[in-house]
C-alpha positions in Angstrom: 129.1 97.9 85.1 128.7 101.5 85.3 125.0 103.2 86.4 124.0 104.6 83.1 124.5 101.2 81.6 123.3 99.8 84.1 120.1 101.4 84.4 119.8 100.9 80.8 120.1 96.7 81.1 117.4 97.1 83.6 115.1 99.9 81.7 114.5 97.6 78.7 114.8 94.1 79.8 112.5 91.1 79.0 111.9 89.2 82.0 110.0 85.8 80.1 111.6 83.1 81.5 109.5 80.6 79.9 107.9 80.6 76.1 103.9 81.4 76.0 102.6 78.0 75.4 100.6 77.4 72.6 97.6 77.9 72.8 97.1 79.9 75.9 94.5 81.5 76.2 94.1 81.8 80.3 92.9 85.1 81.6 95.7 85.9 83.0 98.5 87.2 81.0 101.2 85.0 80.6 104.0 88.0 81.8 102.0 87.3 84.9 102.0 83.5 85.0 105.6 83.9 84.6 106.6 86.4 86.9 104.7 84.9 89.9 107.5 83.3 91.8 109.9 86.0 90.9 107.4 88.5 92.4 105.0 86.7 94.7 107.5 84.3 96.3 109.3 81.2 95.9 105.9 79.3 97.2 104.4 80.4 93.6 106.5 78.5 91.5 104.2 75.8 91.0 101.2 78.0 90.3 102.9 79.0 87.0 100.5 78.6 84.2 97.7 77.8 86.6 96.8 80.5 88.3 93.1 81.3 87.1 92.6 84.9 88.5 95.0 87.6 89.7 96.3 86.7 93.4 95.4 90.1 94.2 96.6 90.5 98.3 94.7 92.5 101.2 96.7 95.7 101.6 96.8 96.3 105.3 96.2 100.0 105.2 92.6 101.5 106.1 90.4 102.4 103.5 89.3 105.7 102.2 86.3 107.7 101.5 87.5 110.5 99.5 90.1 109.2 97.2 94.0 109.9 98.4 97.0 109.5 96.3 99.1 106.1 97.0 102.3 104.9 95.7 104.1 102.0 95.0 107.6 101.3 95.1 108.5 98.4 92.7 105.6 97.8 91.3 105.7 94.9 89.4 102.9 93.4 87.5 100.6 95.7 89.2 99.2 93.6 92.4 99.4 96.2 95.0 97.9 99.1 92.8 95.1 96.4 92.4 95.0 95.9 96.1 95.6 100.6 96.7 92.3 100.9 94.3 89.8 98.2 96.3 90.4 100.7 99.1 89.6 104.1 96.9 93.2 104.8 96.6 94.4 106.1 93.3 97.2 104.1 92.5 101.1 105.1 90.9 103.3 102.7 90.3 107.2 103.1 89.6 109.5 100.6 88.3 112.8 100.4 86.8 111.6 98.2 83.9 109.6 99.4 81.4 107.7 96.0 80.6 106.6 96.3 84.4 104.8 99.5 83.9 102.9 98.2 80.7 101.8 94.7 83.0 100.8 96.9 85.8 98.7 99.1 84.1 97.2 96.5 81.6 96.3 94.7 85.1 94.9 97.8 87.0 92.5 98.5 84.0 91.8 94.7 83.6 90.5 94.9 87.7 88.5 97.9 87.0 90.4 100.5 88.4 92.2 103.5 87.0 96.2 103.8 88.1 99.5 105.2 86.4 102.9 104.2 86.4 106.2 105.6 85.4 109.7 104.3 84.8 111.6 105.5 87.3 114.7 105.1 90.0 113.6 104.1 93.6 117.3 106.6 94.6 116.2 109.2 92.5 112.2 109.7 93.2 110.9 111.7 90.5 107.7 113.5 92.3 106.8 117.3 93.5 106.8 117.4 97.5 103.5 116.9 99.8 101.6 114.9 97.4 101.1 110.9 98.4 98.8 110.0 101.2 100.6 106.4 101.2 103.9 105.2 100.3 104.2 101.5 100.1 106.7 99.2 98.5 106.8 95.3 99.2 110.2 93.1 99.0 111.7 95.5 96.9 113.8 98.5 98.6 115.6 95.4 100.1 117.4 94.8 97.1 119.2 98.2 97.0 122.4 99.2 98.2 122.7 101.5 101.1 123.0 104.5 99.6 120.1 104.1 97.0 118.5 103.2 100.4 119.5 106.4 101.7 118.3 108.1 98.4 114.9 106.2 98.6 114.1 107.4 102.1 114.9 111.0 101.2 112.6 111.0 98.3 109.8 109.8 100.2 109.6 111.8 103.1 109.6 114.5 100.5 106.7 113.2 98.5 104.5 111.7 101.2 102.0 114.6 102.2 102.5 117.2 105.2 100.8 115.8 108.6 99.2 112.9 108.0 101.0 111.0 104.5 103.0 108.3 106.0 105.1 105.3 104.3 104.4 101.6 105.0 107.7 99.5 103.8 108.2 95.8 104.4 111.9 94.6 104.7 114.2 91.7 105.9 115.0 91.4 109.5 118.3 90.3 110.1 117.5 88.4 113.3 115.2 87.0 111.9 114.6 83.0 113.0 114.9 82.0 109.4 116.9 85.0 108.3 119.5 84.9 111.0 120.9 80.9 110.1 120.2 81.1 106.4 120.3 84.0 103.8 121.4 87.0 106.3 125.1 85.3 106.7 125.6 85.8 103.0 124.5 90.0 103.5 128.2 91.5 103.7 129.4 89.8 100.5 126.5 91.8 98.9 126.3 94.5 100.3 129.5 96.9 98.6 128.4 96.2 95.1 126.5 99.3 94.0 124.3 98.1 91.3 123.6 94.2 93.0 120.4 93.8 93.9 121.0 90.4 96.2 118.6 91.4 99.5 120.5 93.2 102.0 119.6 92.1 105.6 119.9 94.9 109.0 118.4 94.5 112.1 115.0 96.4 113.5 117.9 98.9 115.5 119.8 99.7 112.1 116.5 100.0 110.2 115.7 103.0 113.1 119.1 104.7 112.6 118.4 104.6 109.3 115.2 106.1 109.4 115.4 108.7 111.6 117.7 110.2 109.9 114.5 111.3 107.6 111.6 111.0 110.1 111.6 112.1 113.6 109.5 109.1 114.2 109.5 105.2 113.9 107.3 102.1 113.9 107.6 98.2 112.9 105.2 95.4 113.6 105.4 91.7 112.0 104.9 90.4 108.7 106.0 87.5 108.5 107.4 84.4 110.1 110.1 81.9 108.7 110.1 82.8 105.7 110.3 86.6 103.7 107.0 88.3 102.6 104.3 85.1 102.5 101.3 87.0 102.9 97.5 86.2 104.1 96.0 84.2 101.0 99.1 83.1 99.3 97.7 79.1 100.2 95.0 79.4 98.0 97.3 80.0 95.0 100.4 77.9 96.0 100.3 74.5 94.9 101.8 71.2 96.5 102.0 70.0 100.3 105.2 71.7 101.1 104.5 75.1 99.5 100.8 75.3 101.4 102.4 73.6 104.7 105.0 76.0 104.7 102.3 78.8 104.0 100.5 77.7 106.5 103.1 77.8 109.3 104.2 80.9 108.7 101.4 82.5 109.0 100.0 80.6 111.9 103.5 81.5 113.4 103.4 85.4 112.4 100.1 85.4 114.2 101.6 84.2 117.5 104.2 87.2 116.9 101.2 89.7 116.6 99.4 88.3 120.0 103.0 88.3 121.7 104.5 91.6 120.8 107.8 91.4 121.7 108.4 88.1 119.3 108.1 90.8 116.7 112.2 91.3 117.1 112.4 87.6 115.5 110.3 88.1 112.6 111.8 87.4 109.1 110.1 90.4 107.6 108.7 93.2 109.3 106.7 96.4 108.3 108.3 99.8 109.3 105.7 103.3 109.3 106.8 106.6 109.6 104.5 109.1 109.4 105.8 113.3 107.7 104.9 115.6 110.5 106.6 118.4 109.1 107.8 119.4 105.8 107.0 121.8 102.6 103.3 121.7 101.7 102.3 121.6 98.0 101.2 125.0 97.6 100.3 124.4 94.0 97.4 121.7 95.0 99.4 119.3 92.7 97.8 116.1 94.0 94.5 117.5 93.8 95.2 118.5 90.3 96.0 115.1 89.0 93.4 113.5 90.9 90.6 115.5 89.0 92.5 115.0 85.4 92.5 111.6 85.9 88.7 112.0 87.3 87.7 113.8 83.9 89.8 111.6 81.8 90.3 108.1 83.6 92.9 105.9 81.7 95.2 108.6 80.3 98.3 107.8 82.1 100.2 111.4 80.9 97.7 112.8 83.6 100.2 111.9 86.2 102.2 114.9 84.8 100.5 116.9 87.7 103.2 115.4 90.5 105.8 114.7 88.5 109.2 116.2 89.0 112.7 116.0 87.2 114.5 113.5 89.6 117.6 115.5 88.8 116.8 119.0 89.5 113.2 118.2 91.5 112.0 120.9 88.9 108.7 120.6 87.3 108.0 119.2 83.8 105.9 119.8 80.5 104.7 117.6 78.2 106.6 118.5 74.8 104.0 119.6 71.8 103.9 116.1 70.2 103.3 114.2 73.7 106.2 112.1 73.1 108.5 113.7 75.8 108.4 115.4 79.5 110.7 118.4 79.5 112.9 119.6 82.5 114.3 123.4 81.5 116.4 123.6 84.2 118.2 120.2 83.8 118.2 121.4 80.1 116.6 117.5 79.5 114.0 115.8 77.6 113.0 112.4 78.8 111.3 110.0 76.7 108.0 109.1 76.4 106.9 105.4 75.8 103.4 104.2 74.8 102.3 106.4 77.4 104.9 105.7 80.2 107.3 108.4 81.0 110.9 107.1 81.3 112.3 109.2 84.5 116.0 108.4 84.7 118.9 110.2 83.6 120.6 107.6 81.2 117.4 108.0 79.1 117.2 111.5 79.0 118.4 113.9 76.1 120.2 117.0 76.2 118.2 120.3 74.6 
């Protein structure tokens, strides 16, 4: 399948995997029942259509006073902007799915909290430069091929902020315990096919090569411990013996890897920082600028108009006259506007 296509398969696709029952009328949104083992791990898939509030996880970045700028990679159904705006983040979201955006946002607002999301490329980042404090994505950028990867990286050490914005990414380790004797011996047959987004597996070295080659420095610590991306909390939402046993010992075995540092090398998912100590600064106080429209007028997701920029040209954009459009002159593109969600990726553009 070519990218436009693609893209477009991705852009507008309905992920139910299971009818709402009737009469449902649980608090949580049944995209989100749904999704939860698809997004919160394999260990969910008895909580579906039982889970009674969001299984909202503790983001482990420090909190903020004044509110900074955070985004997320992959949002999903909106958990980690949740998560961003308990510590005074504001939170942006990107996904390639449009029916994403809607959840996460319906889900933000739901928790209290104001956050926007776009439709959007993770190769392609469609922001102005020196604007995020934090860039975070969870078990997604895994799923990419090496040179959306590559793509990814570039946009955010453009978009994290001058000096002190760093990223915060969780991926596979390929030596892993788990990692290395199960899923990682599958990684080559994957790993050519542009648009497959099976999990591509490298090891804590290859992740550095990688990432030096847009940050002059580099970081990883553990996450977690037989088993990819089981977080702090996940027991009390997972149902059944083996789901919370094997909960449990991954956790209690990813905090023997924190006490004993150099265990880290054998973790099954790892976090990597890298902090932008040089770069353009945003001379136009864009961030600042979209921090105070959403201030004066919380819930109006078009605010976010502020940092975004054409992902083909990195120009800025306008919002067309009848709000139904962002427009890139220089690209000579209009891309579409839906129930308040800008659509950021070339296939869904239109020529002026």
């Amino acid at each position: 399948m070519n990218e436009p296509l693609f893209d477009r398969s991705k852009i507008y696709e309905k992920l139910e995997i299971a009818p709402k029952p009737a009469g449902y009328n649980g608090r949580i949104p049944w995209v989100v029942q749904q999704q939860i083992a698809a997004t919160n791990g394999i260990h969910f898939k008895d909580s579906v259509g039982f889970l009674q509030e969001y299984p909202i996880p503790p983001l482990p970045v420090p909190a903020v006073q004044e509110q900074r700028l955070f985004l997320d990679i992959g949002c999903g159904w909106g958990r980690w902007l949740v998560a961003a705006g308990k510590k005074n983040y504001l939170p942006v979201g990107i996904d390639i799915r449009l029916e994403f955006c809607e959840t996460a946002l319906a889900v933000v607002r739901d928790n209290g909290f104001n956050g926007h999301a776009v439709v959007a490329d993770l190769k392609n980042l469609p922001f102005r430069n020196d604007v995020f404090d934090v860039i975070w994505s969870f078990s997604v950028i895994q799923h990419t091929h090496y040179d959306r990867l590559n793509g990814c990286l570039a946009g955010i050490a453009n978009a994290l902020k001058t000096g002190a914005g760093y990223c915060f990414l969780e991926f596979p380790n390929k030596n892993g315990l788990h990692n290395h004797f199960g899923p990682a011996k599958t990684f080559a047959a994957a790993a050519g096919d542009y648009n497959s987004w099976d999990v591509r597996y490298y090891t804590p070295k290859e992740y550095k090569d990688i990432f030096l080659k847009y940050f002059d420095n580099f970081r990883y610590t553990n996450h977690s411990a037989l088993g990819i991306g089981v977080l702090p909390g996940d027991a009390k939402y997972a149902r059944g013996f083996k789901n919370k046993s094997g909960i449990v010992l991954s956790r209690s075995l990813s905090r023997l890897f924190e006490i004993i540092g150099p265990l880290k090398a054998f973790s099954d998912s790892i976090y990597i920082q890298c902090y932008k100590n040089n770069g353009d600064k945003d001379t136009e106080n864009s961030a600042a600028r979209f921090i105070e429209a959403s201030r004066r007028n919380p819930g109006n997701n078009l605010n976010i108009v502020h940092i975004l920029s054409c992902p083909m040209t990195k120009d800025s954009l306008t919002l067309s006259g009848d709000g139904n459009e962002l427009i890139s002159r220089k690209a000579g593109l209009a891309y579409p506007i839906k129930n308040d969600i800008p659509i950021l990726i070339a296939s869904e553009a239109r020529s002026l």
